[in-house]
C-alpha positions as CSV (number, residue, x, y, z in Angstrom):
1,X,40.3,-21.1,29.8
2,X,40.6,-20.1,25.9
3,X,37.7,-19.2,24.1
4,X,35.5,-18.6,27.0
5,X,33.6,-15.4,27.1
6,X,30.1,-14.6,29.1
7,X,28.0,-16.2,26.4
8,X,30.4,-19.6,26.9
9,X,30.1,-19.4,30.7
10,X,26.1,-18.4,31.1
11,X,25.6,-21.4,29.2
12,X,27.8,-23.4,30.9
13,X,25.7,-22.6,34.0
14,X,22.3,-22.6,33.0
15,X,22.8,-26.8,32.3
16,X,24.6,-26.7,35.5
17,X,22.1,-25.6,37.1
18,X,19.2,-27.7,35.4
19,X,21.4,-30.8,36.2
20,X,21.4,-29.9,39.7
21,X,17.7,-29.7,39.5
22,X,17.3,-32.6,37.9
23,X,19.0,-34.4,40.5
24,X,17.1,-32.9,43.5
25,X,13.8,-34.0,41.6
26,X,15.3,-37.7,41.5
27,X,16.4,-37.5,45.0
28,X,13.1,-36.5,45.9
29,X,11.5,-39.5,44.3
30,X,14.4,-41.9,45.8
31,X,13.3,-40.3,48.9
32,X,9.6,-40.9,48.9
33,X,10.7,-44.1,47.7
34,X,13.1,-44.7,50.7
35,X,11.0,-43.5,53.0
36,X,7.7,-44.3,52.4
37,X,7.6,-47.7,49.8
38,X,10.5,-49.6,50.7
39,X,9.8,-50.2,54.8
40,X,6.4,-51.5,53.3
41,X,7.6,-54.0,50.9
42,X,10.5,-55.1,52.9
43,X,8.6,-55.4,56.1
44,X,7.8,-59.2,56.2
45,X,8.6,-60.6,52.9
46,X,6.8,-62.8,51.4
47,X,3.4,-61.2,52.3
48,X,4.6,-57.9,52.1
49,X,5.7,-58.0,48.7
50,X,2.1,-58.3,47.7
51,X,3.0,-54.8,46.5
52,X,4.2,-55.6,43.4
53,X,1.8,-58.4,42.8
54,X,0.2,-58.3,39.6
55,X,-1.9,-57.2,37.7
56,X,-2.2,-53.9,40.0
57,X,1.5,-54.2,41.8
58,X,3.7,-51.5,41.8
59,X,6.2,-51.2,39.2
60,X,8.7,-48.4,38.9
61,X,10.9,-49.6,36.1
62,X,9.7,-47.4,33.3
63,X,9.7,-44.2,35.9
64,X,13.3,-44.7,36.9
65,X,14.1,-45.7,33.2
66,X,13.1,-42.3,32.2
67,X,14.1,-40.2,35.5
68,X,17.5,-41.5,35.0
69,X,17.6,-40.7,31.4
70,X,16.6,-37.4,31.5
71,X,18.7,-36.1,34.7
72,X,21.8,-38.5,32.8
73,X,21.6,-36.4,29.5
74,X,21.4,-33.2,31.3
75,X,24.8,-34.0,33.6
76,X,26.3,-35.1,30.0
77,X,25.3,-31.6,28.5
78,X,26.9,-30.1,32.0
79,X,30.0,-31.5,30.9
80,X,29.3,-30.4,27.4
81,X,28.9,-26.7,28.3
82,X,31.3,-26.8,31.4
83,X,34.3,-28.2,29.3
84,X,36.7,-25.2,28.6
85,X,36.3,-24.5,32.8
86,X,39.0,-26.6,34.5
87,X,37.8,-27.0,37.9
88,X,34.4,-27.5,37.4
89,X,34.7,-30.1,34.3
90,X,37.5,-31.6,36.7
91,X,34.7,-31.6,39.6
92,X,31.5,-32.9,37.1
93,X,34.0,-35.8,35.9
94,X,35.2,-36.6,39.5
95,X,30.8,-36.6,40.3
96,X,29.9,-38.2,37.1
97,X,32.3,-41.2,37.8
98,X,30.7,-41.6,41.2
99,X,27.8,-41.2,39.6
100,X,27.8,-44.0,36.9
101,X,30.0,-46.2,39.7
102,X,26.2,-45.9,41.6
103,X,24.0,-46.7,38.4
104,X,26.6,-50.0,37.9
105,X,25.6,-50.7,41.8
106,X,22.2,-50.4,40.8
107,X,21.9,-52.4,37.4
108,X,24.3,-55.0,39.1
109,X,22.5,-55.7,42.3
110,X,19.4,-53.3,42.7
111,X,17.5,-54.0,39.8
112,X,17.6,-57.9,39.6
113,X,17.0,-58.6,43.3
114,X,14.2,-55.8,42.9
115,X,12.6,-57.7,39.7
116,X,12.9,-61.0,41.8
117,X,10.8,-60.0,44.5
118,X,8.7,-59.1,41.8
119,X,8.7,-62.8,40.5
120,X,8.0,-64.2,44.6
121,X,5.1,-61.7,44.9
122,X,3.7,-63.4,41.6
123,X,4.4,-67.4,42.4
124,X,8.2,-67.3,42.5
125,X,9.4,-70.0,45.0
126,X,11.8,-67.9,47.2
127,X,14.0,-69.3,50.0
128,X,14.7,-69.3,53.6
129,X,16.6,-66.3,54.0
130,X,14.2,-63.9,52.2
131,X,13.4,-61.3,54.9
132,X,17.3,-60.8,55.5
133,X,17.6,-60.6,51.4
134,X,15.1,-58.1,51.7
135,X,16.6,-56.0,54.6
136,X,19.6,-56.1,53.2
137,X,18.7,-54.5,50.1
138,X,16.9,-51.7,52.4
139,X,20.2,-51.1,54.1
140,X,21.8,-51.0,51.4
141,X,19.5,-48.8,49.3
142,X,19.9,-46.4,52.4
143,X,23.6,-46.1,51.6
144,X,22.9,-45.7,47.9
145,X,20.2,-42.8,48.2
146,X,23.1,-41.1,50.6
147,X,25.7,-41.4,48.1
148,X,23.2,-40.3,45.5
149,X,22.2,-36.9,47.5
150,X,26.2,-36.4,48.3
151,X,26.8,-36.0,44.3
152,X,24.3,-34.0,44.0
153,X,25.1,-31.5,46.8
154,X,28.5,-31.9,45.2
155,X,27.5,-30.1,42.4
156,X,26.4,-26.9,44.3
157,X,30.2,-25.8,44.8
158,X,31.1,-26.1,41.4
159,X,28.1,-24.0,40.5
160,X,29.1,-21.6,42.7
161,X,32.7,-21.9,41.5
162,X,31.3,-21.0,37.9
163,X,29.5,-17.7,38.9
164,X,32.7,-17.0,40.3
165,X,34.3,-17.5,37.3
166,X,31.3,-15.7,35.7
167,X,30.9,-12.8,37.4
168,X,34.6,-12.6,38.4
């Protein structure tokens, strides 16, 4: 760890530190999300996806746009800050990868399934096998908001690693 004094490493773990916050906030609204919106909309598809009928339907596209932006720059800067620290850039690499692997998941098969129950609340023909489409994505939301909360308690240890480092 060359060229790494306390300035270096105080640094390094104040934008760990508001990385992990910024993920707990965007748990938080994954789990309000999870737990309160998604059982409504996915309850009996097609009537219950009157929720994102519009001109009044919901539509969180813009919210998790900018959610994910922010808390994404602030792991990059992590990484930034954390470089010269082997075992914690080794540990912010290994939860960044998982990280983007779960943003893939989510432009790949999330977002358009979530923007075409958008279309059937507003005229789209759908077909017969809507309400399983629609638990499915439920289920697997479930998994992705775990896998989500995972990294970020992931970060905690390396955290704690760099105050060791730190103050050691």
């Amino acid at each position: 760890m060359a060229n790494v004094n306390i300035e270096y490493l105080s640094r390094a773990e104040g934008w760990l530190l508001v990385t992990i916050l910024a993920y707990f906030l965007l748990n938080g609204a994954q789990l309000f999300e999870t737990a309160v919106l998604v059982p409504k909309w996915t309850a009996a598809p097609p009537q219950s996806l009157q929720y994102f009928k519009a001109p009044y339907g919901a539509d969180l596209k813009t919210f998790w746009i900018i959610a994910h932006s922010i808390h994404e720059i602030t792991f990059i800067l992590a990484m930034v800050f954390c470089w010269k620290i082997d075992p914690v850039r080794n540990g912010l690499l290994v939860l960044f990868a998982v990280h983007i692997a779960l943003r893939v998941w989510t432009l790949a098969y999330f977002a358009p399934n979530i923007i075409e129950f958008q279309a059937i609340a507003n005229g789209k023909s759908f077909s017969a096998d809507l309400l399983s489409r629609a638990r499915q994505w439920r289920t697997l939301n479930y998994i992705r908001v775990g896998v989500f909360i995972a990294v970020s308690v992931g970060l905690i240890p390396l955290l704690v690693k760099l105050a060791g480092v730190k103050n050691g």
